[in-house]
N, C-alpha and C positions, 0 to 999 in steps of 0.2 A: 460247399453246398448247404443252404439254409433246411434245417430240418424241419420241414414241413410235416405236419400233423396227419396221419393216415386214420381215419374211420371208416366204417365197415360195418352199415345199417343193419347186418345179421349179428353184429356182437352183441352181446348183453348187456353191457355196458354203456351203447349207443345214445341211448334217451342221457341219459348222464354226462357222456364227453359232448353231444352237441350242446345241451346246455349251459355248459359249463364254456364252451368255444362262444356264445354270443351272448354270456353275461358280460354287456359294455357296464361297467360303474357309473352312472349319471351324476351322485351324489358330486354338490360343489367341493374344492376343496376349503375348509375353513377360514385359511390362512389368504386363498383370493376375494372369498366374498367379504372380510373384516376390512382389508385395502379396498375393495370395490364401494362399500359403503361408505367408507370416510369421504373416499374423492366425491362420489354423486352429495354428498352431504355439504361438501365444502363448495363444488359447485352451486349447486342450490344456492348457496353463501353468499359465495366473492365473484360468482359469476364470470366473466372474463379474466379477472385476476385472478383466477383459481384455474381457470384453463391455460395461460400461460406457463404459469409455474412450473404444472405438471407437465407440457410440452416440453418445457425446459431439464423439467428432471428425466422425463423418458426417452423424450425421441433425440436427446441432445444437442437442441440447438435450442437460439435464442433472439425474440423478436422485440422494437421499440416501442410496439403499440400494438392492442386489441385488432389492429384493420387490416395487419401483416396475416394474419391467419387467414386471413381471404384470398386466394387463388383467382385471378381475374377469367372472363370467358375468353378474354384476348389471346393469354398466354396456353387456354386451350387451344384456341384456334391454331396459335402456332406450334404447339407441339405437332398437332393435327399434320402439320404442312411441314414439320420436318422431318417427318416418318420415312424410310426408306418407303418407293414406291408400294412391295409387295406384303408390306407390312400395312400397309394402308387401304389395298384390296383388300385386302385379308379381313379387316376390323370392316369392313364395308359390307363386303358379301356375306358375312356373317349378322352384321345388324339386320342387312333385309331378308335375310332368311327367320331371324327370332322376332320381326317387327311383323313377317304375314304369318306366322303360326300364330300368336298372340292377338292378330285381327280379328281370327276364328273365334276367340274366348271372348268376346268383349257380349257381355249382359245389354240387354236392353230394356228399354222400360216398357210395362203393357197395362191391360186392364179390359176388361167386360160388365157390362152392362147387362140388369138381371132386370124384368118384365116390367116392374113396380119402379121403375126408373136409378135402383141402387147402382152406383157405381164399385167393384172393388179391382185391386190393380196393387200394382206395384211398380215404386217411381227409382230410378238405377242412378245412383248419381257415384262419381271420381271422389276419393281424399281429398283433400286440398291442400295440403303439403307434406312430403312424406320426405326422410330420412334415408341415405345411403351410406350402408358402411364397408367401405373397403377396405381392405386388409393392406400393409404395410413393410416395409420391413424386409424380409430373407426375400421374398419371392413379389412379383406386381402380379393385378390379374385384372386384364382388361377386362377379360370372358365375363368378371362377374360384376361390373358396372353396365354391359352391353343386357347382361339375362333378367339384372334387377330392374333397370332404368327404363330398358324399353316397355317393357309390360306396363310400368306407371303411365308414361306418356301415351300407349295406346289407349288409357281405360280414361284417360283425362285429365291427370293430375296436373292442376296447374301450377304448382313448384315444388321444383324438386331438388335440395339439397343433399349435395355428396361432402362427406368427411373422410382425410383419405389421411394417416401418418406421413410424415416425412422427415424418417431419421438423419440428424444431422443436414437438415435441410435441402437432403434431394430429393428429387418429384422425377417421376418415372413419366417420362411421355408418351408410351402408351397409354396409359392408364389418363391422361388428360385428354390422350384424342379419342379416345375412348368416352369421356365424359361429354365432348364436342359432338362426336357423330351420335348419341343416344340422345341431346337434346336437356342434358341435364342445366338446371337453372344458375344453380352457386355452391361454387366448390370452398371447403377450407381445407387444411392443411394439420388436421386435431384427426389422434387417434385415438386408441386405449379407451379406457371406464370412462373416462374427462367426455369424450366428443359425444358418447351412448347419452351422459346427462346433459349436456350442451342442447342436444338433440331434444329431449324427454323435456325440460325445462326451462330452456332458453334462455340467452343472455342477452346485454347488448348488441351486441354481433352477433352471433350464430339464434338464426330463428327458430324457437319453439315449432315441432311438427307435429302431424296427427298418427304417424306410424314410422317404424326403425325396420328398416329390412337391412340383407347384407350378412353376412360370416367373419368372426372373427374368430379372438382365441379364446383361452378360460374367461381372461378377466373381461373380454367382450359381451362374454356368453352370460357370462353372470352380471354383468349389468343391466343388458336386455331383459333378463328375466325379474331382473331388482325395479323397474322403473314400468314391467307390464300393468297396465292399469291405467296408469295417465296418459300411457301413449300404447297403440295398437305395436303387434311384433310380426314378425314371418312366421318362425319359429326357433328353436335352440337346436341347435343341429350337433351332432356329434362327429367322429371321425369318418372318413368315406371307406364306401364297403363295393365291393363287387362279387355278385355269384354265378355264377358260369355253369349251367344247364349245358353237355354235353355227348353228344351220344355216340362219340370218339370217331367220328369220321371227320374230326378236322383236322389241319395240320397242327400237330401240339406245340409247333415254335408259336403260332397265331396265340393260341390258346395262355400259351406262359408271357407274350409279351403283354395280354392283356391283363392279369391277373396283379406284371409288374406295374401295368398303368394306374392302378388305386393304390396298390402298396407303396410307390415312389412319395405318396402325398406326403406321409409321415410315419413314425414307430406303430403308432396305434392305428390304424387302417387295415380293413381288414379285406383277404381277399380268399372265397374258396370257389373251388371244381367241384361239381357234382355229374358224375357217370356211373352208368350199369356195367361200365369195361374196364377192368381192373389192369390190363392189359396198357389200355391205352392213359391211363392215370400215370403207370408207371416213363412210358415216355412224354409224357407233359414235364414229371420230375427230371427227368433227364435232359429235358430242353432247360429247364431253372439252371439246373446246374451249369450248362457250356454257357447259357446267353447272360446270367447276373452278370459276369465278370464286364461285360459289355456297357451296362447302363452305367453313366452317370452318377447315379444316386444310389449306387449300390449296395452301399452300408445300412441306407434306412430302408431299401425294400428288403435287404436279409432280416432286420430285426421285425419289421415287418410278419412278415411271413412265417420266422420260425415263432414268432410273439401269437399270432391272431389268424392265420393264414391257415387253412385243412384243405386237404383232398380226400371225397366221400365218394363211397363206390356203395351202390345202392343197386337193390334187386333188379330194377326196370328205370325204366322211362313214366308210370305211373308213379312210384315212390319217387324218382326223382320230382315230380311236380309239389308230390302231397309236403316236401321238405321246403321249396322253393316255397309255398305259402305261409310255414312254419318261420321258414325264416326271416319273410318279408324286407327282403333286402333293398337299399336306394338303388342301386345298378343292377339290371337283372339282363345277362347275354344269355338269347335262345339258340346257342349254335348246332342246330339239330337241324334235319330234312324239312321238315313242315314245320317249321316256327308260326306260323300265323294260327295251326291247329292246338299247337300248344298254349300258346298267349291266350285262347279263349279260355282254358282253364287256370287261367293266376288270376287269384282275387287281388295279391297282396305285393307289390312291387311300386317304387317310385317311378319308375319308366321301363320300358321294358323292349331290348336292340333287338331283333328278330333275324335269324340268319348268321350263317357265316362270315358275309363279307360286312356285318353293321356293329361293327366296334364301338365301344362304348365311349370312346374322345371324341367319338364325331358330337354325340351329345354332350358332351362337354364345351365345346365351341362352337358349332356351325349347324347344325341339323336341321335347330330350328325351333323344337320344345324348352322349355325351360332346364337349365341344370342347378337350378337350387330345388331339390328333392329331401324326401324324408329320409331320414338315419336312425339305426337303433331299432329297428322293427317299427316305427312309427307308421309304416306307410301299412298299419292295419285298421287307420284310422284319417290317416292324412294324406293331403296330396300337394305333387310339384305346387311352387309359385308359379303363378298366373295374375291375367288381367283382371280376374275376380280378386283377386285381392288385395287391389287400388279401386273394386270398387264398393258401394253399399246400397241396401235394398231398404228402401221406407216402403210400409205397406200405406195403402191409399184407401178412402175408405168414405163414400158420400151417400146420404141415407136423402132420399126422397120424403115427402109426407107420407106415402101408405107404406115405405119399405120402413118408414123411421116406428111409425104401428105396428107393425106388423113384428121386427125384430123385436121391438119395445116388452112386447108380450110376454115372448121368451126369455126374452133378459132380466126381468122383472122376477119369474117364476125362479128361475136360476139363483137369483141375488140373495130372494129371497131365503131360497136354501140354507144359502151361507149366510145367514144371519147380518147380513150387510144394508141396513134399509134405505141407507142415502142410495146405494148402487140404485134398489130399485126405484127409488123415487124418481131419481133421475130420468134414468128409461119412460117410469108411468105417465109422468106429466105429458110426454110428446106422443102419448096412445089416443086416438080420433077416439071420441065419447060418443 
């Protein structure tokens, strides 16, 4: 039985052990970003030949030419077409569910017209090539080539490159028919720091983009953040977290498989229970206990859970909210009576399951919403990826002859303020005398 952390909002202690439970460390480790730096340096460099190499040293295989890194649209296609059937619904019904929620999001462009003939407005235009980075290696993940990819393509993006590892030279075919049903433009076959600056800087081959979406590991994570500035980011994401708002009238086997759905991810993934029922905390644990031996992944949702993992038993269902903002978690389950009465009061969650029966893997895969969300308390400040962000806003801005007088005036007076006199000259001269 994984010892899971018990807090108890009336101890005194309380304010201190929750804090001390969601201090995640952000800081890089030295020793990734001193490697992370070299490669993007070296890319920059040798360019192809510096992505090669390091394909060679990491993902351990090796190619005759620069052109092999390229992954044709063909050989998506056929991956596409050699999917077992219900693996192929599957990746289907789930694009057209995440392709009409992401319909909803898409900006458009406007503007009004003010008496004196001014026009102002704002013109909504797509990226024009953006960056996908897929993760490699132990696990494939279609889900997050389908959640990055489509939102681009609805907002306009007209190319859209995926960089995907492939240790020892296999290619996971989900993850290509996955690139084939999202519409993605050109895949290569470049992971690690190397593809982040491939990406950032471009080579021969692999085209320079305007933005890096996508999750990786440390060394992913710290290149994206090493190369923000020449190229736009998602964000830097940290481990996945789930908090489970409950007000113990669910069944606690639901409850504990959920809690194993974010802990399965890795060690450091965090997963906790929040109830007023002390009672019913106690058999959630009791469900941990009979159902771990059952999962899979059992050794990393124990380290998991005894590592990051608490069950908080709180006065009510009001301090249960007032903590759920505090903590601002990426997964937030409202498996209570009235979830909908609750969700009006969270300011602070990346998405938010309402109900008993809305599990939080449904947003993971199929639902509909994005599941690249904020981690680490971030979502007190940010929000899911969306089609806003493949797209950009210019303001618009046409001055008539009497609006161009008229504003001139003001601006003039203003300029003047700050000591700036070109500013006002500028403005004076087009003031009607």
């Amino acid at each position: 039985m994984p010892e899971i952390k018990r807090l108890n909002s009336q101890d005194s202690t309380f304010d201190v052990d929750l804090e001390r439970l969601l201090d995640w460390d952000q800081t890089t480790d030295p020793a990734v970003e001193s490697v992370v730096r070299d490669v993007i340096a070296d890319v920059r460099t040798r360019g192809d030949a510096a992505v090669i190499d390091y394909t060679q040293r990491f993902d351990r295989w090796s190619m005759p030419a620069a052109a092999d890194l390229e992954i044709t649209l063909d050989a998506c296609q056929q991956a596409l077409a050699s999917l077992p059937q219900s693996q192929r619904v599957a990746l289907e019904q789930a694009a057209d569910r995440i392709r009409a929620y992401a319909g909803h999001q898409k900006m458009e462009s406007w503007s009004y017209t003010e008496a004196d003939g001014t026009l102002l407005g704002q013109q909504v235009t797509p990226l024009d090539r953006v960056g996908l980075y897929v993760p490699g290696g132990k696990a494939a993940y279609p889900s997050s080539v389908l959640m990055n990819a489509i939102p681009a393509k609805v907002a306009g993006v007209a190319e859209l490159i995926m960089v995907v590892p492939t240790p020892e030279g296999e290619v996971n075919d989900m993850v290509l028919a996955a690139a084939a049903i999202a519409g993605v433009d050109r895949v290569f076959a470049v992971g690690g720091a190397q593809a982040v600056a491939a990406l950032a800087y471009g080579t021969v081959t692999i085209p320079a983009v305007d933005k890096i979406v996508g999750p990786g590991n440390a060394y992913v994570a710290s290149a994206k953040r090493m190369v923000f500035g020449k190229v736009g980011i998602d964000m830097i994401a940290g481990p996945s977290e789930i908090l489970v708002v409950c007000d113990g009238q669910t069944d606690p086997d639901w409850i504990a498989v959920d809690l194993f759905s974010q802990a399965e991810h890795d060690e450091d993934a965090q997963s906790i229970l929040v109830s007023p029922d002390g009672d019913f905390l106690d058999r959630v644990a009791a469900s941990i206990k009979r159902l771990l031996p059952e999962m899979s992944r059992a050794e990393i949702i124990r380290a998991s859970l005894q590592g990051q993992g608490a069950l908080i038993q709180v006065r009510d269902m009001d301090e249960a909210v007032e903590i759920a903002n505090l903590i601002a978690p990426e997964h937030l389950e409202l498996s209570v009576a009235e979830p909908q009465v609750i969700a009006a009061r969270i300011r602070h969650a990346g998405a938010i399951f309402m109900g008993r029966y809305t599990a939080e893997v449904l947003g993971d895969y199929c639902a509909g919403p994005n599941h690249v969300l904020p981690t680490s308390r971030t979502a007190r400040f940010s929000s899911p990826l969306g089609v806003y962000d493949f797209q950009k806003r210019s303001s618009l801005i046409f001055c008539s002859e009497e609006g161009a007088s008229t504003l001139g005036k003001t601006a003039a007076i203003l300029a003047h303020g700050e000591g700036l006199t070109a500013h006002a000259r500028s403005a004076e001269v087009r003031i009607k005398k």
